[in-house]
C-alpha positions as CSV (number, residue, x, y, z in Angstrom):
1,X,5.3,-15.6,-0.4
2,X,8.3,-13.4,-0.8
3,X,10.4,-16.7,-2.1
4,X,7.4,-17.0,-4.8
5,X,7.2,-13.7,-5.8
6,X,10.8,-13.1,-6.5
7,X,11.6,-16.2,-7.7
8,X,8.5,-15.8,-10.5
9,X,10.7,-12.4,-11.3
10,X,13.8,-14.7,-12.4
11,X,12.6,-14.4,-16.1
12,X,11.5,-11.0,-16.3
13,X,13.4,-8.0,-16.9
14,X,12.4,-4.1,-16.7
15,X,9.3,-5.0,-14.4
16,X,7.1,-2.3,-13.9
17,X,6.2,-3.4,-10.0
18,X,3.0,-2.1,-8.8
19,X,2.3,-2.0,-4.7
20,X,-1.5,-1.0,-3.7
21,X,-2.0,0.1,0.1
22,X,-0.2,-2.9,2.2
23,X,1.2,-4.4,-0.8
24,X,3.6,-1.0,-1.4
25,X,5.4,-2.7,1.6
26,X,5.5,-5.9,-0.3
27,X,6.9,-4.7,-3.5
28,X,8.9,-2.3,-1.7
29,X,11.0,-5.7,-0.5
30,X,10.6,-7.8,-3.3
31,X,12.2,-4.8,-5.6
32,X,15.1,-4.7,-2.6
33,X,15.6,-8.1,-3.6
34,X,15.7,-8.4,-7.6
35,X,16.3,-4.7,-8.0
36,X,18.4,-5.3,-11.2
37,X,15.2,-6.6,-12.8
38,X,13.3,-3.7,-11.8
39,X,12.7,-0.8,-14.5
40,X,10.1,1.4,-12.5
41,X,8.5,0.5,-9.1
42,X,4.9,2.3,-8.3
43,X,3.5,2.6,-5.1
44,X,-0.7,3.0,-5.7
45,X,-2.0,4.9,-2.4
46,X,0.1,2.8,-0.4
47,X,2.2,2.3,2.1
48,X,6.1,2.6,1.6
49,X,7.7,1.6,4.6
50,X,12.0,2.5,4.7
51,X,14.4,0.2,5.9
52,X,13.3,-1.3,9.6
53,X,10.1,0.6,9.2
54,X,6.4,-1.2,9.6
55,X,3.2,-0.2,7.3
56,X,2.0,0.7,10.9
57,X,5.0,2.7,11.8
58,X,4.4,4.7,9.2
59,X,0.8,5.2,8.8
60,X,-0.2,8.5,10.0
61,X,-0.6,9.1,13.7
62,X,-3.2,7.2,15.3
63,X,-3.9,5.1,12.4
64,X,-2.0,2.2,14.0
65,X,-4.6,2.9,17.2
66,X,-7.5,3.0,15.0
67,X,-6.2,-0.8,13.2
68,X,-6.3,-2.0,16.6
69,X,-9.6,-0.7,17.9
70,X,-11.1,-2.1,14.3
71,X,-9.5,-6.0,15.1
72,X,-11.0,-6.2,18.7
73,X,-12.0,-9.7,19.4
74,X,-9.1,-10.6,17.5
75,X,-5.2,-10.4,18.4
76,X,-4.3,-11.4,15.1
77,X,-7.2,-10.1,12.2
78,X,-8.0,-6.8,11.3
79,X,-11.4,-7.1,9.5
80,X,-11.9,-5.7,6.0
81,X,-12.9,-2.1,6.5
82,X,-16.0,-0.5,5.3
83,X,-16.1,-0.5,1.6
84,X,-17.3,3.2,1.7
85,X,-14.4,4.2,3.1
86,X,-12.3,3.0,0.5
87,X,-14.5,4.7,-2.5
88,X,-16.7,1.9,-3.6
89,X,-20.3,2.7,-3.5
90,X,-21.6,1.9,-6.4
91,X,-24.2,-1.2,-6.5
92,X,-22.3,-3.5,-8.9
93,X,-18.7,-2.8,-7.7
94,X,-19.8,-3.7,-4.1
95,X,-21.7,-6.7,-5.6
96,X,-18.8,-8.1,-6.8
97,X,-16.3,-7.0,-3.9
98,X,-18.2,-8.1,-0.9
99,X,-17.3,-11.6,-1.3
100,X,-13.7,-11.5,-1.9
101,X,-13.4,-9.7,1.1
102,X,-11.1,-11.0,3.9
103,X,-9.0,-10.0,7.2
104,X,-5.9,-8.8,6.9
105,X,-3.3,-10.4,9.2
106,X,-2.0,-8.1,11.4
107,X,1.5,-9.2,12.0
108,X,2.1,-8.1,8.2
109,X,1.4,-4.5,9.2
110,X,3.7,-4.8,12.4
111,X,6.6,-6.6,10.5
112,X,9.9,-4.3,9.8
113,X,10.6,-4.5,5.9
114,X,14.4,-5.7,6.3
115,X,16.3,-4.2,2.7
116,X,19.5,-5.0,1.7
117,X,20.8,-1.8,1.0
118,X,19.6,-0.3,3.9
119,X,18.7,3.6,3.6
120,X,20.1,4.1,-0.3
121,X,18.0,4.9,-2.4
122,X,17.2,2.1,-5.1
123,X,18.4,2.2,-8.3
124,X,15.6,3.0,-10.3
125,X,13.3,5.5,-10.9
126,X,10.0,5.3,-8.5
127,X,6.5,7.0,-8.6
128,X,3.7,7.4,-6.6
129,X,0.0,7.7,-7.5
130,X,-2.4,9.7,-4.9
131,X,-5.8,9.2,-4.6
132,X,-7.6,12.2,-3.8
133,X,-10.7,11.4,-2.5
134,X,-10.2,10.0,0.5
135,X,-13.0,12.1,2.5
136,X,-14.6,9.3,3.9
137,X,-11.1,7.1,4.8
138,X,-9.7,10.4,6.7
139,X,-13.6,10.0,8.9
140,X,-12.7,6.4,9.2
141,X,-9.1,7.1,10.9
142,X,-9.3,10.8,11.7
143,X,-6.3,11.3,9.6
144,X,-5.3,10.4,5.9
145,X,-3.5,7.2,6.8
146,X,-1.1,7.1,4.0
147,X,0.0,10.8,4.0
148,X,3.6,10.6,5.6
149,X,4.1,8.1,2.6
150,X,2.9,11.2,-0.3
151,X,5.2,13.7,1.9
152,X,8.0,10.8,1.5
153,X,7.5,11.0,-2.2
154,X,7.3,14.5,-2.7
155,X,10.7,14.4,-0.4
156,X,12.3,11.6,-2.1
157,X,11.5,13.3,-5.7
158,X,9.4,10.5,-6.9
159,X,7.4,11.5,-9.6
160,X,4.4,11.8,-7.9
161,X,0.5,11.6,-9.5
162,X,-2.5,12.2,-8.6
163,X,-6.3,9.9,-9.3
164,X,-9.4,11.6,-8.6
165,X,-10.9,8.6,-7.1
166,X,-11.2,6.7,-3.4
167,X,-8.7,4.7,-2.1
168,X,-9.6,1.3,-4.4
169,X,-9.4,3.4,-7.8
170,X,-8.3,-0.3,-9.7
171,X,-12.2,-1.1,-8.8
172,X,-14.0,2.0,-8.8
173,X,-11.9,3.8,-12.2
174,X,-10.4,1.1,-14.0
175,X,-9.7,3.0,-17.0
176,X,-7.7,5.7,-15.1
């Protein structure tokens, strides 16, 4: 997947890469990899794992307990979690999320990102967008899962933003 998603970057140039909850690890690697193509990467309420660090490394503590409690019956699958706790309510949006639904491998959160230039900092500018109500996720895991990544950020001097909307804002505010 990596191979395919750089590779499709070979023709592009000043890509504004976006990374939503597991997938800031994946874009977090593929801008590692094409970085002089990049002109802005954004992580969306999501993960962004350093050099040799997992999603689930990161998380917040006991959020890697609570994955693993959620995938019992499974060593491998973490089922989707409750759509409530990612902001989506509303009849029509869960109408038309509920059957793209799938498990997550869990291996993907357990994986190291491996970058080439180890602990620099890239060479371009990066954001990253909050999403402020996260009531319900925070009952879910007992913590907000993705805080250590907004403290990162705010650490880092990202330009950090904040949406007044759950967790899957690209769903529930579109617009915003």
């Amino acid at each position: 997947l990596l191979g395919q998603l750089t590779a499709g970057l070979e023709v592009l140039r000043d890509v504004v890469l976006v990374g939503h909850s597991y997938g800031g690890a994946v874009v977090t690697v593929v801008a590692d990899r094409v970085a002089d193509r990049i002109k802005r990467l954004v992580y969306l309420d999501s993960a962004a794992p350093g050099h040799g660090q997992a999603s689930t490394g990161a998380f917040a503590e006991g959020t890697e307990d609570k994955l693993e409690e959620m995938s019992q019956g499974s060593d491998w699958l973490l089922p989707p979690i409750p759509l409530d706790s990612v902001g989506i309510t509303a009849p029509d949006d869960v109408a038309w999320v509920e059957p793209r639904r799938k498990p997550h491998p869990l291996r993907t959160l357990n994986e190291p990102v491996v970058l080439s230039r180890g602990e620099e900092p890239p060479p371009f500018p990066v954001s990253y967008v909050v999403h402020t109500d996260k009531e319900v996720m925070i009952g879910l895991f007992g913590v907000d899962p993705l805080a250590p990544f907004v403290a990162k950020a705010k650490e880092l001097g990202w330009r950090l933003s904040e949406i007044d909307a759950g967790h899957d804002a690209m769903i529930t505010h579109p617009d915003r």
